[in-house]
matplotlib code that plots the C-alpha trace (Angstrom):
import matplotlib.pyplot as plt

x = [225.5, 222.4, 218.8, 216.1, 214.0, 210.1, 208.0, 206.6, 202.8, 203.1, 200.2, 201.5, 200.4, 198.3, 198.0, 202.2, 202.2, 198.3, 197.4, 194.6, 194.1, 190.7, 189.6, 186.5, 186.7, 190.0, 190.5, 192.2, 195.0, 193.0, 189.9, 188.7, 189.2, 185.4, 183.2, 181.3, 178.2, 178.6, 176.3, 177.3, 175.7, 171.7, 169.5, 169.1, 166.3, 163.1, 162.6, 159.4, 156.9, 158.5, 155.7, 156.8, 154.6, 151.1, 148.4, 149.1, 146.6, 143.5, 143.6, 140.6, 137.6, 138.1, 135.3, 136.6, 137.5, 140.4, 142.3, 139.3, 136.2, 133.3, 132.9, 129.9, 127.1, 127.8, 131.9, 129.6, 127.5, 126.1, 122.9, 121.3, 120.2, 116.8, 114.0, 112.2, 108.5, 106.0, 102.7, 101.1, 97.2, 96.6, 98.6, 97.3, 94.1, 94.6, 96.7, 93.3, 91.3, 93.4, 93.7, 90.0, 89.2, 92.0, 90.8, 87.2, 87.6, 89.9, 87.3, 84.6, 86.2, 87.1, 83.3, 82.1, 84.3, 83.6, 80.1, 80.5, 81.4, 83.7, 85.0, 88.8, 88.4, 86.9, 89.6, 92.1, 90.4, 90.4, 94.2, 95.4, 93.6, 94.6, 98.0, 99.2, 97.2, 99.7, 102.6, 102.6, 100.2, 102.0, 99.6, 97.2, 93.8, 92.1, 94.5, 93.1, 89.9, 89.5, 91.0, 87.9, 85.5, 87.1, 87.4, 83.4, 82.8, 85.6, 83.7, 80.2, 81.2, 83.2, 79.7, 78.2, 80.8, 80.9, 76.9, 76.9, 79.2, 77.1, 74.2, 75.4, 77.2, 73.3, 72.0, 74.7, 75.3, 78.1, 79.6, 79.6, 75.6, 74.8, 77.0, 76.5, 73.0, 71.3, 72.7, 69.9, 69.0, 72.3, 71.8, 68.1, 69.3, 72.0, 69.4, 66.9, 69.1, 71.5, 72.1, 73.7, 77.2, 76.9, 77.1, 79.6, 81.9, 81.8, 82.5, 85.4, 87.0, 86.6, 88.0, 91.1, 91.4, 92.8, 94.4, 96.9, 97.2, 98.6, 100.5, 102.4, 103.8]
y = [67.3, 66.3, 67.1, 65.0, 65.5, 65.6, 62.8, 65.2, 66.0, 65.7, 69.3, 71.9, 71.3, 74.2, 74.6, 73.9, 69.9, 68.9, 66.7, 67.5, 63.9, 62.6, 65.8, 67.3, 70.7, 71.4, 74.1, 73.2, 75.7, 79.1, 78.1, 81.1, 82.0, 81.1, 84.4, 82.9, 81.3, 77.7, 76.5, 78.6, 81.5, 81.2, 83.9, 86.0, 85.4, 87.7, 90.5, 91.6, 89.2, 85.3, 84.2, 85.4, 88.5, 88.0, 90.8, 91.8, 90.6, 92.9, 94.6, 95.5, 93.7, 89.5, 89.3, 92.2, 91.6, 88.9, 88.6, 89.9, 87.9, 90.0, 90.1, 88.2, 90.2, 93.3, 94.1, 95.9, 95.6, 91.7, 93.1, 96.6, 97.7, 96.9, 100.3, 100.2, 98.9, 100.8, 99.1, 102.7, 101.7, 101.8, 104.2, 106.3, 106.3, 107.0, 110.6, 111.2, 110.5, 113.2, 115.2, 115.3, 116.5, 118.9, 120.5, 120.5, 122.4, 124.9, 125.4, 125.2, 128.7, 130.2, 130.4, 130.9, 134.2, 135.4, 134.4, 133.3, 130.7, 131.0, 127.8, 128.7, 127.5, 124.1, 123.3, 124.2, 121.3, 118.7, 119.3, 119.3, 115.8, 114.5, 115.7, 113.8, 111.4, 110.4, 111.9, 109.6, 106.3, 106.0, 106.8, 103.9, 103.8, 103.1, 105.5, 108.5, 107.4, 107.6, 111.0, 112.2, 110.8, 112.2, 115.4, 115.7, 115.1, 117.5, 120.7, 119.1, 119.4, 122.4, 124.3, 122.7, 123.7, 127.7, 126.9, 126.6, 129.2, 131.6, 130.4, 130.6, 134.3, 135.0, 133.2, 134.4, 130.9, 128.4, 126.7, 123.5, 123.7, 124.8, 121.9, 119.3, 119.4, 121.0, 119.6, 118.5, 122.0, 122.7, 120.0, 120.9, 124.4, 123.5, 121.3, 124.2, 126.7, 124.6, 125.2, 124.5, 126.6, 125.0, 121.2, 122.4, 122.8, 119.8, 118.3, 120.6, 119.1, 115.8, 116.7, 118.8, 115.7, 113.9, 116.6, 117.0, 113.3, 113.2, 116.6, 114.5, 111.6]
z = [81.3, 79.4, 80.0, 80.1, 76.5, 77.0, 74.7, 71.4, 71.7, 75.3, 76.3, 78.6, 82.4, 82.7, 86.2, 87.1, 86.5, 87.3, 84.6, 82.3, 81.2, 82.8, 84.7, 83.2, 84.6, 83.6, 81.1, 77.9, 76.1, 74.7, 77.5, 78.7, 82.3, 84.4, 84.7, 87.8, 86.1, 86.8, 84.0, 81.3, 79.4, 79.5, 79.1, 82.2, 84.6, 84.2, 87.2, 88.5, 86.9, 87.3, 84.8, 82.3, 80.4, 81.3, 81.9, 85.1, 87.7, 88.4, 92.1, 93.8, 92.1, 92.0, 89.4, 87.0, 83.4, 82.7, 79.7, 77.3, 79.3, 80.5, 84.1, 85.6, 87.0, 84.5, 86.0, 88.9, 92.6, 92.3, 93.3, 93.3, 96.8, 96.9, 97.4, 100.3, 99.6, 101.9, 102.6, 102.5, 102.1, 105.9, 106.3, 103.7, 105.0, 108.5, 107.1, 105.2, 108.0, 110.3, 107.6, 106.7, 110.9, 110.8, 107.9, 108.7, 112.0, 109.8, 107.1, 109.7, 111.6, 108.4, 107.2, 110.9, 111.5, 107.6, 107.8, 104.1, 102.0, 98.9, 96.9, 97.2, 100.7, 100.1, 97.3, 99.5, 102.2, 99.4, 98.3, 101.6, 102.9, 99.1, 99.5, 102.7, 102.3, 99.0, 100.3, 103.4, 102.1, 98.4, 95.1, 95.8, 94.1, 97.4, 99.2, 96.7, 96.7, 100.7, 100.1, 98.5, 100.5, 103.6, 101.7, 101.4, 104.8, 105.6, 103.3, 104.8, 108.5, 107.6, 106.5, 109.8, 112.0, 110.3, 110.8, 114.1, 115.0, 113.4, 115.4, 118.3, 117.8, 117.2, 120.2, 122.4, 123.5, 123.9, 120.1, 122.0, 123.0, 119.2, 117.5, 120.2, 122.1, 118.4, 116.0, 114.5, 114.1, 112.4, 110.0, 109.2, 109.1, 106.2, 104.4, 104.1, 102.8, 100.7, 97.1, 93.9, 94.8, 98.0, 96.5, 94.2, 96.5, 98.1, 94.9, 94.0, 97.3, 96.4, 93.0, 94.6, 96.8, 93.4, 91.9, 95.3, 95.6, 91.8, 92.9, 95.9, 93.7]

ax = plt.figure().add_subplot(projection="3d")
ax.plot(x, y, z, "-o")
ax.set_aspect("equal")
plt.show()
């Protein structure tokens, strides 16, 4: 019996007799078997960042530095938080005002239950109306300068009130008749026996009036 002999240069079916003539995808003698990449060997995709390497993206401040620019408004707050502005003058005054009576009466006992005057007592009536009257109204010229005025009619009705309270320990008679149905007595009496340490110290409260406004601010 004879077989059949193949035409030369005919190629091995490599798939048991499925042509390879006019298919694209099938492997020729020596291909490599498929390693499940479709498209053939490209370089891998990136992980984590799909842009590629970039600096990564800032968290937390939208307007923080970007790739070497300077942020706007300094990198920081947009604005600083604004101090509060206090319109102090009026209320500057009124403190010396208060101040000024409070002190006044204070002084005025002081010399009344001594029965003598010493200048410590005035400077401390200046400092104190000086003092809240900055530490509540703000360091305004006008502020300060009500201070002292206040302050020399505090040490003035001060020596009145002590005045009168001597007077009336004397007279064995009310404070309130002295100081409020005589007191043009009181006044006449202060006149005739006033000195120089006595205007002196009605300037060194006016002066201590400055010194403890500068003290509160």
């Amino acid at each position: 019996m004879s077989q059949p002999v193949q035409p030369p240069n005919q190629p091995q079916q490599p798939y048991g007799g499925r042509p390879a003539d006019g298919n694209p995808y099938a492997a020729g003698p020596g291909a490599a078997a498929p390693t499940g990449n479709p498209y053939g060997d490209q370089p891998p995709a990136p992980t984590g960042n799909p842009y590629g390497d970039q600096p990564p993206a800032s968290t937390g401040n939208p307007f923080g530095n970007q790739q070497g620019r300077p942020a706007p408004f300094g990198g920081g707050a947009p604005f600083a938080p604004a101090s509060p502005v206090r319109n102090g003058l009026a209320l500057g005054v009124l403190v010396a005002f208060g101040a000024a009576i409070v002190a006044s009466v204070l002084y005025g006992v002081l010399l009344g239950s001594i029965e003598r005057e010493f200048g410590y007592a005035a400077i401390g009536v200046g400092f104190l109306v000086g003092f809240a009257a900055a530490k509540l109204g703000g360091a305004n010229p006008v502020t300060i300068a009500a201070a002292a005025v206040f302050s020399v009619g505090a040490v003035y009705f001060g020596q009145l009130i002590g005045y009168a309270m001597v007077v009336a320990d004397a007279a064995q008679v009310s404070f309130s008749e002295v100081f409020l149905d005589h007191f043009d007595t009181v006044t006449r009496v202060w006149k005739e026996d006033a000195d120089f340490m006595r205007y002196l110290f009605i300037a060194l409260g006016a002066i201590a009036a400055i010194g403890g406004a500068k003290k509160a601010n």
